[in-house]
C-alpha positions as a Markdown table, in Angstrom:
| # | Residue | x | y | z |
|---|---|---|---|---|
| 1 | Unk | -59.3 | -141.6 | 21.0 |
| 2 | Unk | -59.1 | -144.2 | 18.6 |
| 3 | Unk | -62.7 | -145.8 | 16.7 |
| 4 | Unk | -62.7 | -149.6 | 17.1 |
| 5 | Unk | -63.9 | -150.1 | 13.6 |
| 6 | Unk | -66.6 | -153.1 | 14.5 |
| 7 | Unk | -68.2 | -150.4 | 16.3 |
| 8 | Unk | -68.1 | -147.7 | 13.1 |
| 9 | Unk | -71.5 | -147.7 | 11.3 |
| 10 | Unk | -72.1 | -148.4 | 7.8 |
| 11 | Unk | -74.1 | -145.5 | 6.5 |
| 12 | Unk | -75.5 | -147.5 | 3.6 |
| 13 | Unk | -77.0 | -150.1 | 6.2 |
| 14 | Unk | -78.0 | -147.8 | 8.1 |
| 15 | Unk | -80.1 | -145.7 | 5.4 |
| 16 | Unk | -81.4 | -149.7 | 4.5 |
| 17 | Unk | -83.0 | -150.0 | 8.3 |
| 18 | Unk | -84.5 | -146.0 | 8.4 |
| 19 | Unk | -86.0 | -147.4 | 5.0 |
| 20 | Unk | -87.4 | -150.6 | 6.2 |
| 21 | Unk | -88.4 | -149.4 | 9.7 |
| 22 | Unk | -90.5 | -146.2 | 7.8 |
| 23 | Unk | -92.3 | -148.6 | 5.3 |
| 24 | Unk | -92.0 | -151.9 | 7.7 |
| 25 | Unk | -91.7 | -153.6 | 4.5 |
| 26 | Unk | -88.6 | -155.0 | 2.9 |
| 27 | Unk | -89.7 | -155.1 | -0.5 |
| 28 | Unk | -90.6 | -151.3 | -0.3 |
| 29 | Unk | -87.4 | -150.2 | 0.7 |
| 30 | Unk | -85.5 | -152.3 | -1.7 |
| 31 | Unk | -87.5 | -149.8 | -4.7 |
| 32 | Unk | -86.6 | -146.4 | -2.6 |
| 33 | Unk | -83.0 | -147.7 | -2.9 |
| 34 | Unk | -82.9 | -149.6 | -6.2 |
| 35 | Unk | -81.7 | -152.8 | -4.1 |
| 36 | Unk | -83.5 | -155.8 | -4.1 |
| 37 | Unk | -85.6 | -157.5 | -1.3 |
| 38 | Unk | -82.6 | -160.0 | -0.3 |
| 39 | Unk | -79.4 | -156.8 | -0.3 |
| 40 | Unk | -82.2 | -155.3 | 2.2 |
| 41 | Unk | -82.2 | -158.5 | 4.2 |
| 42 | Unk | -78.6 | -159.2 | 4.3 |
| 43 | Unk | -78.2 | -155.3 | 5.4 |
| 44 | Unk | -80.3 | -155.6 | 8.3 |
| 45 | Unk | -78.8 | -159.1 | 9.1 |
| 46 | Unk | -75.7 | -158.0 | 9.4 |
| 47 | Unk | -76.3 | -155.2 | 11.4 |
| 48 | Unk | -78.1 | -157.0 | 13.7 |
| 49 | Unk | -75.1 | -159.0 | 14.1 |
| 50 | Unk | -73.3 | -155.8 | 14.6 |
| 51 | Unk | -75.3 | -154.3 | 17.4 |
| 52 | Unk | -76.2 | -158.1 | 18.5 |
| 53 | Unk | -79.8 | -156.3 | 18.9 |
| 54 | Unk | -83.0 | -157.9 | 17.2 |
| 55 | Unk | -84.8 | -154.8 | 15.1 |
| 56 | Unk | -87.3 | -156.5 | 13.1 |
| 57 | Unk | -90.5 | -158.9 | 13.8 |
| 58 | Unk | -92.1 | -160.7 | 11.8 |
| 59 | Unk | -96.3 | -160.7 | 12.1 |
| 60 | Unk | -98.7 | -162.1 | 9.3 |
| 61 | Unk | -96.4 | -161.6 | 6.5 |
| 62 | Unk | -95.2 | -157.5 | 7.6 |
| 63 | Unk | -92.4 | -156.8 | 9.5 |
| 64 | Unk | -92.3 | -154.2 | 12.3 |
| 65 | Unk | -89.7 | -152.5 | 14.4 |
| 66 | Unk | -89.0 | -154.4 | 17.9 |
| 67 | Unk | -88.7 | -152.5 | 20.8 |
| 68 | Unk | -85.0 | -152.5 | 20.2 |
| 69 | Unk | -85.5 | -151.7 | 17.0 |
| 70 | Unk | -87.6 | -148.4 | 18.1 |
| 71 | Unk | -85.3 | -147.3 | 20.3 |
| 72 | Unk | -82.5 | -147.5 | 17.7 |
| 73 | Unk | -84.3 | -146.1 | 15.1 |
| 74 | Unk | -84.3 | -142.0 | 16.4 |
| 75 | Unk | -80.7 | -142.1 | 16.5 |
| 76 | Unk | -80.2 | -144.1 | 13.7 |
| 77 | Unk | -82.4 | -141.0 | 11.9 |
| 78 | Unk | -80.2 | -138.6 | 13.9 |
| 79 | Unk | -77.3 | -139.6 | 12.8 |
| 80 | Unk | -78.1 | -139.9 | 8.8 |
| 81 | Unk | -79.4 | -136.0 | 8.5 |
| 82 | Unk | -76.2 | -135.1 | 10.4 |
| 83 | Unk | -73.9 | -137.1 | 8.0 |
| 84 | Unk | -76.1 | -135.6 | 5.4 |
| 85 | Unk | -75.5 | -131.7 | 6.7 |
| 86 | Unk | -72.0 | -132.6 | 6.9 |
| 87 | Unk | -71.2 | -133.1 | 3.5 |
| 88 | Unk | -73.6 | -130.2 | 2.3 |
| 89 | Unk | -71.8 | -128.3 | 4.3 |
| 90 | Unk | -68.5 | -129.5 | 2.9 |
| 91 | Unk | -69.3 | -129.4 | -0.3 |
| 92 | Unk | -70.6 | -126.0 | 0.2 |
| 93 | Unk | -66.9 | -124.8 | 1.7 |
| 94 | Unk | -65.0 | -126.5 | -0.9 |
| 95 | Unk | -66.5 | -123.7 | -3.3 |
| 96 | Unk | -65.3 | -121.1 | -1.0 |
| 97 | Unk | -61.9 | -120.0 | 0.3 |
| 98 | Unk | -63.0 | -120.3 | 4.0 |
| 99 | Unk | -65.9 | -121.4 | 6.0 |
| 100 | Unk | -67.3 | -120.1 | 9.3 |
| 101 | Unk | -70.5 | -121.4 | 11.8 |
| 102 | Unk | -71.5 | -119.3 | 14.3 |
| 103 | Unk | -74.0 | -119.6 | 17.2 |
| 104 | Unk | -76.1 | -116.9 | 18.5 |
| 105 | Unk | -78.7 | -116.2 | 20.7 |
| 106 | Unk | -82.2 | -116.5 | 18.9 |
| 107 | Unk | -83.7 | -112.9 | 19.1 |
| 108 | Unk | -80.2 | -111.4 | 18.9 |
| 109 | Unk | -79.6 | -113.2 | 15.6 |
| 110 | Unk | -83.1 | -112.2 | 14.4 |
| 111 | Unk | -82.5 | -108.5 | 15.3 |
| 112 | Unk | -79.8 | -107.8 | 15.3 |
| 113 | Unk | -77.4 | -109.6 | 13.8 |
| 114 | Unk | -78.8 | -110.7 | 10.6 |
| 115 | Unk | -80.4 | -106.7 | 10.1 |
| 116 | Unk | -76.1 | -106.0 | 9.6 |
| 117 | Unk | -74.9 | -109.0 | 8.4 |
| 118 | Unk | -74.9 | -108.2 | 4.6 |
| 119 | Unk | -72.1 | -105.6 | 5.9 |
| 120 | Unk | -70.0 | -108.4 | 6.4 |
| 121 | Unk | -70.8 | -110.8 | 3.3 |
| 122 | Unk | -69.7 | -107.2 | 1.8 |
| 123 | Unk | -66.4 | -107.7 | 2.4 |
| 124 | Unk | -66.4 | -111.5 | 2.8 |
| 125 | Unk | -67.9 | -112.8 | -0.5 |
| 126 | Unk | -65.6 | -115.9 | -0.9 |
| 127 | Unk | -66.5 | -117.0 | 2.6 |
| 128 | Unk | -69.0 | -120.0 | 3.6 |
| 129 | Unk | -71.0 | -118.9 | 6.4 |
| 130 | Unk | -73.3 | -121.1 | 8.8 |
| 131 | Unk | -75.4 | -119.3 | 11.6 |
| 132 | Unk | -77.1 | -121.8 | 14.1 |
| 133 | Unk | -79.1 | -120.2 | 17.0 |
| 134 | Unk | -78.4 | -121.8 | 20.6 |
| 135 | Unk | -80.5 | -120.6 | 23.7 |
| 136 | Unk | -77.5 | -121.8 | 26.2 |
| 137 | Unk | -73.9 | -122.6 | 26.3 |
| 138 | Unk | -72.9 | -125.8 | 24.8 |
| 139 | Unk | -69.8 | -127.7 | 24.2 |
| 140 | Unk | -67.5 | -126.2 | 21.8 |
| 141 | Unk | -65.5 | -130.0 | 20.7 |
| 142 | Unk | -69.0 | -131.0 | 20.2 |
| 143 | Unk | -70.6 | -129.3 | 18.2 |
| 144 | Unk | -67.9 | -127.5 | 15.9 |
| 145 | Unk | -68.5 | -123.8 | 15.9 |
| 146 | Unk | -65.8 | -121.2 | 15.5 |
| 147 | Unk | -67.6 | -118.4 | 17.6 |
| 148 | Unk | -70.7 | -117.9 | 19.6 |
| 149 | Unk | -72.7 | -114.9 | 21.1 |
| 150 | Unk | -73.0 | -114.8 | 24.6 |
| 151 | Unk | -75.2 | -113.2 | 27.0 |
| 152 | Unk | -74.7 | -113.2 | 31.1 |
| 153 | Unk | -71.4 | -113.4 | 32.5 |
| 154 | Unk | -68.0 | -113.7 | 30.8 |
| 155 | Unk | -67.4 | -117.4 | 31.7 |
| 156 | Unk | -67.1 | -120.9 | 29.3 |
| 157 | Unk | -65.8 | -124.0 | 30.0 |
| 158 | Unk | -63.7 | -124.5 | 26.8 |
| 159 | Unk | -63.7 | -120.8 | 25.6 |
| 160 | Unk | -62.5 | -117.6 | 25.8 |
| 161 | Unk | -64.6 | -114.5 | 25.6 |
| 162 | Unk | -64.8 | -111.0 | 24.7 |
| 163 | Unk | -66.6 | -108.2 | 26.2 |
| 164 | Unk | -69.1 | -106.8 | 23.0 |
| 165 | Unk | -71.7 | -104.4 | 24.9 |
| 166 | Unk | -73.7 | -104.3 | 28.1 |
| 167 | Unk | -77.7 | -104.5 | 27.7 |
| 168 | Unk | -79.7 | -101.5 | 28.2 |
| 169 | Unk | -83.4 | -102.2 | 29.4 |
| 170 | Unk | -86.5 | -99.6 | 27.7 |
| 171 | Unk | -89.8 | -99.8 | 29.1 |
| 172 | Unk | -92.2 | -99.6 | 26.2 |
| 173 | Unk | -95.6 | -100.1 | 24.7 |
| 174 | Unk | -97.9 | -99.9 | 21.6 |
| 175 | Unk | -98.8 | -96.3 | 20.7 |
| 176 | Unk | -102.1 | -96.9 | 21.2 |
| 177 | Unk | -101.4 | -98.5 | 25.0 |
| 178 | Unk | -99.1 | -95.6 | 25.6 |
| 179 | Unk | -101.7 | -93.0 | 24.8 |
| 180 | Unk | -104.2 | -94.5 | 27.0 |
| 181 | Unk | -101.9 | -95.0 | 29.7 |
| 182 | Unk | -100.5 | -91.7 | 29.8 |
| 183 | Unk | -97.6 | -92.4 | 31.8 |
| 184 | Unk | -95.7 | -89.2 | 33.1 |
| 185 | Unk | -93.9 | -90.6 | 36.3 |
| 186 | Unk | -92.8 | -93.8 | 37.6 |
| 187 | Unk | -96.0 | -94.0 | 39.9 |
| 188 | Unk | -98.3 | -94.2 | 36.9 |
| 189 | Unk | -97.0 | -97.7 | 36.0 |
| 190 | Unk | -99.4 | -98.8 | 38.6 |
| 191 | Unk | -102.3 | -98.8 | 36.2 |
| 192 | Unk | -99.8 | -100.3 | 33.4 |
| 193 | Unk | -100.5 | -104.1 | 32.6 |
| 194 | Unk | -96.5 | -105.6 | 33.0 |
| 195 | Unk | -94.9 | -108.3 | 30.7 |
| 196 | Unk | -92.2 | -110.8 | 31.7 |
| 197 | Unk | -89.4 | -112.9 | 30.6 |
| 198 | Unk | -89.8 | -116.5 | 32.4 |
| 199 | Unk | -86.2 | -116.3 | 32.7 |
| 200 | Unk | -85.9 | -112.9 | 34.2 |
| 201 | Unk | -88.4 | -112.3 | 36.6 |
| 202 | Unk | -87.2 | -109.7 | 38.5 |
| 203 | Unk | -86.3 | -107.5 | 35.3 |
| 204 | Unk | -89.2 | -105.4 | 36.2 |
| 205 | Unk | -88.8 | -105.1 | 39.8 |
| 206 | Unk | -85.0 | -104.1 | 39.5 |
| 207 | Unk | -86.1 | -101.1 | 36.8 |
| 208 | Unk | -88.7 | -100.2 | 39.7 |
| 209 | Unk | -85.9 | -99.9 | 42.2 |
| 210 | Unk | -83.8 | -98.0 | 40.0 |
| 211 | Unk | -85.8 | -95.8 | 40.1 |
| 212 | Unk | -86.4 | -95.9 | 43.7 |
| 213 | Unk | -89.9 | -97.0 | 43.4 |
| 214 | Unk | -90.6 | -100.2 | 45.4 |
| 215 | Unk | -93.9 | -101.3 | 43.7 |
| 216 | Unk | -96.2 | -104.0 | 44.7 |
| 217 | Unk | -97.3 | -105.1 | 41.5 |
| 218 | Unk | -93.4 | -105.6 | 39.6 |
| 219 | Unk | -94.1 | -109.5 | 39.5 |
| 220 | Unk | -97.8 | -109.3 | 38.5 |
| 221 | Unk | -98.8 | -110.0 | 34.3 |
| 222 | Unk | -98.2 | -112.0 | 31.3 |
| 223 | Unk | -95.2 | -114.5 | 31.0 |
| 224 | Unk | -93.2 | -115.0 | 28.2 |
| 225 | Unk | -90.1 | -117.4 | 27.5 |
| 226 | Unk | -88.7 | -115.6 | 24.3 |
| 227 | Unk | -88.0 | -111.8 | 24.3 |
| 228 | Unk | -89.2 | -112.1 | 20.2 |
| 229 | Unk | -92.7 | -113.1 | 22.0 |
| 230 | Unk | -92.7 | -110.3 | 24.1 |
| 231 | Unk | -91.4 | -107.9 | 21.0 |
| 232 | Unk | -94.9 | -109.4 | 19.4 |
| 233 | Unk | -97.2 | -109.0 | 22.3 |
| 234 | Unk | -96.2 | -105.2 | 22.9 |
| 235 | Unk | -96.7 | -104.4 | 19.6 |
| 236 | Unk | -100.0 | -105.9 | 19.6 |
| 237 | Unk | -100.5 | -103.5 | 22.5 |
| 238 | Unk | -101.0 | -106.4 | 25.4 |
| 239 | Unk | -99.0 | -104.3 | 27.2 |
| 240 | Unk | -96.0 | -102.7 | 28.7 |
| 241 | Unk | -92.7 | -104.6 | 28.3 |
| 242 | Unk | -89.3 | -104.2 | 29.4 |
| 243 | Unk | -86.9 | -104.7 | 26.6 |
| 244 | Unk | -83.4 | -104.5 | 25.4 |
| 245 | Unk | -82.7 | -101.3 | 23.3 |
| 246 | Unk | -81.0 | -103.8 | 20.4 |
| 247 | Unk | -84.0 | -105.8 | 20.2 |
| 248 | Unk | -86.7 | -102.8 | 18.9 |
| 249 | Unk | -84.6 | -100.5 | 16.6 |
| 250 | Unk | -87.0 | -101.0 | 14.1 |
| 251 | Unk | -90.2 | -101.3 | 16.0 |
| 252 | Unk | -89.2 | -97.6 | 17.7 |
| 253 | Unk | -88.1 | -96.0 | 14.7 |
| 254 | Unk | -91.4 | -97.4 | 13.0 |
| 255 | Unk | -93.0 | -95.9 | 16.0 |
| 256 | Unk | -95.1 | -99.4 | 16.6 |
| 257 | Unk | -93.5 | -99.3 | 20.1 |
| 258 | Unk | -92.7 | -95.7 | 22.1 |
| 259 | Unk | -91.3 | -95.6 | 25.3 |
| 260 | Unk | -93.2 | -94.9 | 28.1 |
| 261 | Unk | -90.6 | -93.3 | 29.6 |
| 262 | Unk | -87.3 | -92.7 | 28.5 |
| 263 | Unk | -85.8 | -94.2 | 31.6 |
| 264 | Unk | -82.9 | -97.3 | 30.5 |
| 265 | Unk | -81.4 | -98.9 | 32.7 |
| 266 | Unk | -78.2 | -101.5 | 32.1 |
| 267 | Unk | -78.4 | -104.9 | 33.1 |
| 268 | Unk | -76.4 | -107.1 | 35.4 |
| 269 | Unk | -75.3 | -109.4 | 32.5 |
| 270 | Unk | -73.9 | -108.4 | 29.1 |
| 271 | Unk | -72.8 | -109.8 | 25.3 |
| 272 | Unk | -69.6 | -111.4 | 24.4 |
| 273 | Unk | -68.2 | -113.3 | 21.6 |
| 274 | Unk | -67.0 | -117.0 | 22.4 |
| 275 | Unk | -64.3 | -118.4 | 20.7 |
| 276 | Unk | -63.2 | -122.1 | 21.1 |
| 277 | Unk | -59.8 | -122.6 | 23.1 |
| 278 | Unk | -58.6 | -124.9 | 20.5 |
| 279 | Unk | -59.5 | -122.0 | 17.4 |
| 280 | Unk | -57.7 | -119.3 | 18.5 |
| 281 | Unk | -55.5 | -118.9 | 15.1 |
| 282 | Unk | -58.8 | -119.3 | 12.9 |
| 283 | Unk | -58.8 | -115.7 | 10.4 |
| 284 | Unk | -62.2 | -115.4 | 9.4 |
| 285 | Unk | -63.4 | -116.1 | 13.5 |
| 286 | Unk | -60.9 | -113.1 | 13.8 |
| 287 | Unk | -62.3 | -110.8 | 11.3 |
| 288 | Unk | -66.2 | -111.7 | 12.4 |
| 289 | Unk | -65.0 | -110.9 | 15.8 |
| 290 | Unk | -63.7 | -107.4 | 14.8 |
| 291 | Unk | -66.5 | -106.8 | 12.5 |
| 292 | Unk | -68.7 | -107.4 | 15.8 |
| 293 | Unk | -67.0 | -105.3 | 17.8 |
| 294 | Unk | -66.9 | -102.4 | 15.3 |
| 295 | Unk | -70.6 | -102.6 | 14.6 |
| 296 | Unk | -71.3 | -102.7 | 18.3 |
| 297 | Unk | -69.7 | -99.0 | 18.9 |
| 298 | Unk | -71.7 | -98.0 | 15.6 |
| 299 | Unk | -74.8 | -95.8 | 16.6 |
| 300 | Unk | -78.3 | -97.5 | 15.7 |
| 301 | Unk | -79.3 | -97.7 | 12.0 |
């Protein structure tokens, strides 16, 4: 869809009001810029003829943002640190042979994705790589990345995923909470204090039932919303927790979590790589995505 170009911002009058509007002084902003008072003046008149919205008052010799003028001013900010990312990021890839921005999941970029990715800059040295994190799906024309990671069902409006792994569930604790719980059986976890994921409330109860246990207290105990928060909280030994096997590889071989028991169980959900509709021909998306799915089948570190 074609810009009508009244309508196209001029970044330079727009970094002239962010200026003005942070000091609420013309003559201030004119020395951040090395403009003087009346360029700062005809800047923010003419974009007030732009946006035919009044920004500034004027009140005993100051001038302050009007209400219009606040509620331009976050996107106005918005917009200047994304122009400014873009052409790091450009100038960044113009040094390289090929460039690549991926989103993940937050703990699974944390643990396990960053742990392996020098395997991949390895073999991928002339390649300028961007890693976001992103909690939910999100639109891929949008926000310009050439693969996400994926967890819950293989379904995207605008992409097409591949199956990486299921999630296997471990119930474990500090060493110290472990010996003092001394859990041999299922029944035991009745004197266990339980941990939860806001999001996934019946984690616990579903373990409980796979092991044909219905127990009373599977909803009953701290709440977390992060899994990296519950990682925390175990270790510290505030109790049991329910976690995925990828997420405390190196908390279990470190031995600051043992299982309680060595009882996984897989998940409804599971991981995939997301790639745009519109980037299926992009190389360096194809060898991430195979470099995924080989380290995937690779047993733990």
């Amino acid at each position: 869809m074609a810009m009508r170009r009244s309508l196209v911002p001029d970044i330079v009058t727009l970094q002239a009001f962010e200026c003005a509007a942070r000091h609420e002084n013309f003559s201030r902003a004119a020395e951040e810029l090395s403009l003087t008072q009346s360029a700062i003046s005809r800047q923010i008149a003419d974009l007030e003829q732009q946006t035919g919205l009044k920004l500034f008052e004027r009140v005993r010799q100051r001038v302050i943002l009007s209400e219009a003028g606040q509620r331009f001013l976050p996107e106005v900010r918005d917009l200047l640190r994304r122009s400014e990312r873009l052409m790091i990021e450009a100038a960044a890839a113009g040094r390289m042979r090929a460039s690549l921005k991926i989103a993940t999941l937050p703990t699974f970029g944390a643990k396990w994705l960053v742990p392996r990715l020098g395997r991949f800059l390895d073999d991928h040295q002339d390649v300028a790589l961007t890693i976001e994190s992103r909690s939910k799906p999100f639109s891929f024309s949008e926000d310009g990345f050439d693969l996400a990671i994926h967890f819950g069902q293989p379904v995207w409006a605008g992409g097409v995923p591949t199956f990486l792994c299921h999630e296997e569930v471990l119930p474990v604790a500090s060493r110290k909470l472990a010996e003092n719980l001394n859990i041999e059986k299922v029944e035991d976890f009745i004197r266990a204090p339980l941990m939860h994921l806001t999001t996934r409330p019946k984690l616990w109860a579903d373990w409980f039932q796979a092991q044909a246990i219905n127990f009373a207290n599977a909803y009953l105990g701290i709440r977390f919303d992060q899994f990296s928060m519950m990682v925390s909280a175990a270790t510290a030994g505030l109790g049991a927790a329910l976690l995925p096997t990828y997420l405390i590889e190196e908390e279990i071989a470190s031995g600051m979590l043992v299982p309680l028991l060595p009882m996984q169980m897989q998940t409804e959900n599971a991981y995939y790589s997301v790639r745009p509709e519109t980037k299926q021909n992009h190389h360096i998306a194809d060898k991430f995505q195979e470099w995924l799915l080989e380290e995937v089948r690779q047993p733990s570190d």
